[in-house]
C-alpha positions as CSV (number, residue, x, y, z in Angstrom):
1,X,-88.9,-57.2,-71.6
2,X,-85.9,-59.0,-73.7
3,X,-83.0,-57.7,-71.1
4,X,-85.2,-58.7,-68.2
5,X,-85.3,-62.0,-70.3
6,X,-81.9,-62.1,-70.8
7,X,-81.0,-61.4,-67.8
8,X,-82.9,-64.0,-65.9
9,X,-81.4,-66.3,-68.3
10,X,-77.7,-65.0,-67.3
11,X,-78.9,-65.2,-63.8
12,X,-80.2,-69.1,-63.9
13,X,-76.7,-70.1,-65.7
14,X,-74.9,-69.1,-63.3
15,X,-76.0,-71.3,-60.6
16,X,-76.7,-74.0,-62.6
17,X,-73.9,-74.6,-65.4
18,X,-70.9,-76.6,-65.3
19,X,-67.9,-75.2,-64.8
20,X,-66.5,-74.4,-67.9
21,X,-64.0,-72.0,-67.4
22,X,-60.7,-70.7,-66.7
23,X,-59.2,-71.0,-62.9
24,X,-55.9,-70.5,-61.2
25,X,-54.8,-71.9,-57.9
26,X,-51.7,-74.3,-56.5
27,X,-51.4,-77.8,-56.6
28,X,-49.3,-79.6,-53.3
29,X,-47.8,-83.0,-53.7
30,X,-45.4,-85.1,-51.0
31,X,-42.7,-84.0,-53.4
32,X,-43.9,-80.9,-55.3
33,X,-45.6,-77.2,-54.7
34,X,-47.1,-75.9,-58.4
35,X,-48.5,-72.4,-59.7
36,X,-51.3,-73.8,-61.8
37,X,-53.8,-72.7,-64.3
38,X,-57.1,-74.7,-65.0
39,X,-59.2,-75.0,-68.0
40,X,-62.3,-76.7,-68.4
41,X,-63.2,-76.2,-72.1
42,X,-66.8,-78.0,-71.4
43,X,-68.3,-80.7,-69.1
44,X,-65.9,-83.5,-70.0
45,X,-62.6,-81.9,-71.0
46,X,-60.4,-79.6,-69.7
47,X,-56.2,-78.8,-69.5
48,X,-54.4,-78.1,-66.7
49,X,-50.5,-76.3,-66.8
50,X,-48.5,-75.6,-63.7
51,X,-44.8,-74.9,-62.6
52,X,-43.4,-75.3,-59.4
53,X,-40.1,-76.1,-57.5
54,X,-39.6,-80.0,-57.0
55,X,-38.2,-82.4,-54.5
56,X,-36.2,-85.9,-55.0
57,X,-38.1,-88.8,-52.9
58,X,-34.6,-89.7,-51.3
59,X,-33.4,-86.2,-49.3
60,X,-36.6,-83.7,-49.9
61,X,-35.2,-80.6,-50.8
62,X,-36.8,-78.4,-53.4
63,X,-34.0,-77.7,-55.2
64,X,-35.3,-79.2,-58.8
65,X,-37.7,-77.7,-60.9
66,X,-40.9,-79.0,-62.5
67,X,-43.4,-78.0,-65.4
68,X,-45.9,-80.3,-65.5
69,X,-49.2,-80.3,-67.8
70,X,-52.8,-82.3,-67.7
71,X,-55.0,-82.9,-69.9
72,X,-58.3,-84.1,-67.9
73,X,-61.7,-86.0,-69.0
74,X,-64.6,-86.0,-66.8
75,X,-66.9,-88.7,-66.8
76,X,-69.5,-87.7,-63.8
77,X,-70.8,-84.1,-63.2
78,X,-73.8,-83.0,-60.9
79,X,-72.8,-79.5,-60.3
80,X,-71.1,-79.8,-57.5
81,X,-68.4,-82.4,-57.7
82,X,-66.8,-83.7,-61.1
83,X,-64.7,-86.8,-61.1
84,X,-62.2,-86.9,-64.3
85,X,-59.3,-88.9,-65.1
86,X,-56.3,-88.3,-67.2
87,X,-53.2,-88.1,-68.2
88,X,-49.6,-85.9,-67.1
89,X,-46.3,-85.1,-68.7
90,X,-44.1,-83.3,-66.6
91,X,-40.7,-82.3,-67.1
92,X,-38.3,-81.5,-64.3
93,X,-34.9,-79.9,-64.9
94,X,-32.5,-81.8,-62.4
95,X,-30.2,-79.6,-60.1
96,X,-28.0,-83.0,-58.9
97,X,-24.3,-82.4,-60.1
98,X,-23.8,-86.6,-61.4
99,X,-26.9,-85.8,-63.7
100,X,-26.9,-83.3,-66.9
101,X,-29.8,-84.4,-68.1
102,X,-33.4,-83.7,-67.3
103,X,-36.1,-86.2,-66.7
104,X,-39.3,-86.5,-68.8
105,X,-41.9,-88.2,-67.3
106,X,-45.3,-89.4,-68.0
107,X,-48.3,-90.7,-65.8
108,X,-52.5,-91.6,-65.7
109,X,-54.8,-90.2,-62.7
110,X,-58.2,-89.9,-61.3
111,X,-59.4,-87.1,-59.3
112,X,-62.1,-85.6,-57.9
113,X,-63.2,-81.7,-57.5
114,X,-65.6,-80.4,-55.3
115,X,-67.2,-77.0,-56.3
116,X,-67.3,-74.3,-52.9
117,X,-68.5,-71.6,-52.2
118,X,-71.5,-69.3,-52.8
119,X,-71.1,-69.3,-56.1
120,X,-69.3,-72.7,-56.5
121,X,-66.0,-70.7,-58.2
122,X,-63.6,-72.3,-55.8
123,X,-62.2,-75.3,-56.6
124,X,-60.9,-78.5,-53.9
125,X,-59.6,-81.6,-55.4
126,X,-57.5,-84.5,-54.7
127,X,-56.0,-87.2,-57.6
128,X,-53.9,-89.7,-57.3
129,X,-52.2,-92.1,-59.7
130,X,-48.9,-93.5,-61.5
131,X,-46.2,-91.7,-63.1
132,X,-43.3,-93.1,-65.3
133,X,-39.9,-91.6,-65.7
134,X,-36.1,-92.3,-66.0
135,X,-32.9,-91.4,-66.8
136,X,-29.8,-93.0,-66.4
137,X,-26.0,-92.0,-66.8
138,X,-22.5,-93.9,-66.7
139,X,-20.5,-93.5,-64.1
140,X,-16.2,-94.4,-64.1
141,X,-15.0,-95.7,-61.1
142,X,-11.2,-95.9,-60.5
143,X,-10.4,-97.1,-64.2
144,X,-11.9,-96.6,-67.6
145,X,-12.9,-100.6,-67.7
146,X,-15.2,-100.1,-64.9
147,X,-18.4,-98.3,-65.3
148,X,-21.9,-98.3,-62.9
149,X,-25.0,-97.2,-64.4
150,X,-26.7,-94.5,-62.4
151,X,-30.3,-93.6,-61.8
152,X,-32.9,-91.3,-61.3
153,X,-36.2,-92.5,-61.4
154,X,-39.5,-89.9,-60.8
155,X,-41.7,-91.5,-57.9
156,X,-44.2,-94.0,-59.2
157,X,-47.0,-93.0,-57.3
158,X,-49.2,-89.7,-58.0
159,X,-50.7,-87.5,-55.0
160,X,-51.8,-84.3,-55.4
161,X,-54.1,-81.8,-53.5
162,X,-55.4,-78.5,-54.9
163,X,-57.1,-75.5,-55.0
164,X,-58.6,-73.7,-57.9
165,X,-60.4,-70.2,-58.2
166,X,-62.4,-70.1,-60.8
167,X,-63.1,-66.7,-62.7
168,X,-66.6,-67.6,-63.8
């Protein structure tokens, strides 16, 4: 009688919890393609860490590299969408020969995540928001008396599509 119990109760969580849990998956921006890792530690909070090749806005080759991480708040659940907002810090290690620095940059979102599936473990979501992040260097041109400031500056605006699959 208690495992039958028990297991009924197992049974009606599944279908009917949040999802708290860890999920994997890949995140796809205009300018980015990320390995990610998803954690929802309850109904309103969860991290997110991913790592992915990057691309500068002005020629779109993937020749920089990013690591980005999220740390999420959700504000409306019904079991299956949750709509959370946030905030990013990325940091993306330049390949450009006039830079030898890399670019820290930080940003605020909203998104949305729609649970699929028969057992609503996979994951669909879409955010967008702003980002923030700049570095600049000198640059001598023909003399040492005149100097141009370089920049690179990440794209202000956030996009981001992704898929999760959640392990519970």
């Amino acid at each position: 009688m208690k495992k039958s119990l028990i297991l009924l109760f197992c049974l009606f969580s599944l279908n009917s919890s949040a999802k708290i849990g860890l999920g994997f998956g890949f995140d796809l921006s205009p300018n980015a393609a990320r390995i990610s890792l998803r954690n929802w530690f309850n109904k309103t909070s969860g991290f997110e860490i991913g790592f992915g090749p990057t691309a500068n806005f002005e020629d779109f080759i993937f020749n920089d590299f990013s690591i980005q991480g999220k740390y999420m708040v959700g504000f409306k659940y019904n079991g299956y969408t949750r709509t959370y907002a946030g905030g990013i810090a990325r940091y993306t290690v330049l390949k450009d020969p006039f830079f030898k620095k890399n670019i820290p940059s930080l940003g605020l979102f909203i998104g949305n995540e729609w649970y699929i599936g028969k057992y609503r473990n996979h994951g669909v979501s879409m955010e967008g928001g702003l980002m923030y992040g700049r570095i600049s260097r000198k640059a001598y041109v023909i003399g040492p008396n005149v100097t141009i400031d370089k920049y690179y500056k990440e794209f202000p605006f956030y996009l981001c599509f992704s898929y999760k699959f959640y392990m519970k």
